[in-house]
C-alpha positions in Angstrom: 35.6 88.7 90.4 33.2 88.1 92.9 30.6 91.0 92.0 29.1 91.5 88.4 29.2 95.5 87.9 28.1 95.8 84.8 25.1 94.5 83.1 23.8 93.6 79.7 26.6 95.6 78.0 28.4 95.5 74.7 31.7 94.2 74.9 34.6 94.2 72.2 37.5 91.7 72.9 40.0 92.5 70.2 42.1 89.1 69.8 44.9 88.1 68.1 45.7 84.6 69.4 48.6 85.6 72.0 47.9 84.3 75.7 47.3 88.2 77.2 44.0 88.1 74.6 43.3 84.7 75.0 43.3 85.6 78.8 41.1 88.9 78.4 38.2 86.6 76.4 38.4 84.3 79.7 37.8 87.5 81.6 35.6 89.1 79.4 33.1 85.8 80.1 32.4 87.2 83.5 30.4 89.7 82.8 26.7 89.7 82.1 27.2 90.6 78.6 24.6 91.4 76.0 27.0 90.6 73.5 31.0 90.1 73.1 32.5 90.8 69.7 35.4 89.6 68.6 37.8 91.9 67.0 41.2 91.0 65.3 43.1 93.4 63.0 45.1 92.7 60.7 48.1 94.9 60.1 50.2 94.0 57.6 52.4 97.1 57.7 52.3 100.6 58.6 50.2 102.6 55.7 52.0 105.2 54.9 48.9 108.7 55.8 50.0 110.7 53.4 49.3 108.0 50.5 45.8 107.0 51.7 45.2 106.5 48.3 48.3 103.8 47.4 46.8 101.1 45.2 48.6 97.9 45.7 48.5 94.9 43.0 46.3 93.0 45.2 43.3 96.3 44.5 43.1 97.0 47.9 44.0 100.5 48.5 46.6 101.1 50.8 47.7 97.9 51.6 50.7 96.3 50.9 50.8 93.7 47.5 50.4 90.6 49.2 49.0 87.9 47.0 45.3 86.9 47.6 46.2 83.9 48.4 47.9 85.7 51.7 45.0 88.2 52.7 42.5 84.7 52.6 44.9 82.6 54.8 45.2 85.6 57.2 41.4 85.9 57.1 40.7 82.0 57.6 43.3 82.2 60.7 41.3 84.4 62.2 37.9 83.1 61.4 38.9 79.8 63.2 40.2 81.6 66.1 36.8 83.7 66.4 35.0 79.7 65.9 36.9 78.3 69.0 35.7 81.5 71.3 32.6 81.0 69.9 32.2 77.7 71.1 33.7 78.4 74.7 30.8 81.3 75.0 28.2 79.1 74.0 28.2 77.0 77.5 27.5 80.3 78.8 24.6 81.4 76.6 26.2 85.0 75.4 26.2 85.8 72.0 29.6 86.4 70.5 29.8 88.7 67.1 32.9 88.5 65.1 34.8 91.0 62.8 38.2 90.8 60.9 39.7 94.4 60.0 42.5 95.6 57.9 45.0 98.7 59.7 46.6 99.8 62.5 44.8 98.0 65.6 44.7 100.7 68.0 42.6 102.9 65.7 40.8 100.3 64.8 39.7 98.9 67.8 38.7 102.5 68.7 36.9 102.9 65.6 34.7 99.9 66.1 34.0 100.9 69.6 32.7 104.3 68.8 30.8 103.2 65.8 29.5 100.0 67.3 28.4 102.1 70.5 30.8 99.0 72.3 30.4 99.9 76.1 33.5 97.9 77.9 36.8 97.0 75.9 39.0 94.0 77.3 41.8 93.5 76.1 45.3 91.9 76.4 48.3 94.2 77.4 50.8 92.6 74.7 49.7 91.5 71.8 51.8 88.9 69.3 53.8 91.4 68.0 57.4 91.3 69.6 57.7 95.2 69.2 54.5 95.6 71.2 56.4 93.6 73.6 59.0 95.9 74.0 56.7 99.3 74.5 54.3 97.8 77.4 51.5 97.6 75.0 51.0 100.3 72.6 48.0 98.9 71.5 46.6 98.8 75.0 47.8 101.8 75.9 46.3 104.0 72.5 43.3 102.5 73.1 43.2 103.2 76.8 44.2 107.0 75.9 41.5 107.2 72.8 38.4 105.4 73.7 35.4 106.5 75.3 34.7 103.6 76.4 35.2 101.4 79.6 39.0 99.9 78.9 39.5 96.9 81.0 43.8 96.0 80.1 44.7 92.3 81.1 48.1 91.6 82.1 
């Protein structure tokens, strides 16, 4: 990228660890950002919409009954991933936010973005998930489809 386009924006990087989001933080660093967030979602299974209500053993509503023990691994996984960014920003003085989110990531991504008024979204084309693999990137391609927002897609 020779040219910087954009300046001082808002930029959500949703990451989950796999090389296409590890490559779209990279890219992300190019730009004169205000601020990157980091944005992984947990989805530990498809919640069912017409039980939005579904209390699990674990007290979180709709969410599967994964012990505690599993929802604070998960969380801590994530954490340190959003630590090592962290530090790779800070040689280039941008300020990098972080967030960990329960549900399906394509409508949480989106729902960040619009309540976060997030201007630019990078983000991987496949994600971790082998089935993503195998449909070109849902994710990437919901979000592109749904958001208001500048979608940057990184192969």
């Amino acid at each position: 990228m020779s040219e910087r386009v954009f300046d001082n924006e808002r930029i959500l990087v949703p990451i989950d660890g796999s090389d296409a989001s590890e490559r779209a933080f990279e890219y992300a660093l190019n730009f004169p950002a205000e601020s990157i967030t980091l944005l992984t979602v947990i989805d530990p299974f498809d919640i069912d919409p017409l039980a939005p209500g579904l209390q699990s053993p674990s007290g979180r509503p709709g969410m599967p009954g994964y012990s505690p023990g599993w929802y604070e691994k998960v969380e801590q996984k994530a954490e340190a991933l959003h630590d090592r960014k962290r530090e790779r920003a800070d040689d280039r003085d941008i300020t990098v936010k972080s967030e960990v989110t329960y549900g399906s990531p394509a409508r949480q991504i989106v729902k960040y973005t619009h309540e976060h008024e997030i201007e630019h979204i990078v983000l991987g084309r496949k994600g971790h998930d082998s089935i993503t693999r195998a449909l070109l990137g849902s994710v990437s391609e919901l979000v592109v489809r749904r958001s208001s927002a500048i979608v940057t897609v990184i192969s």
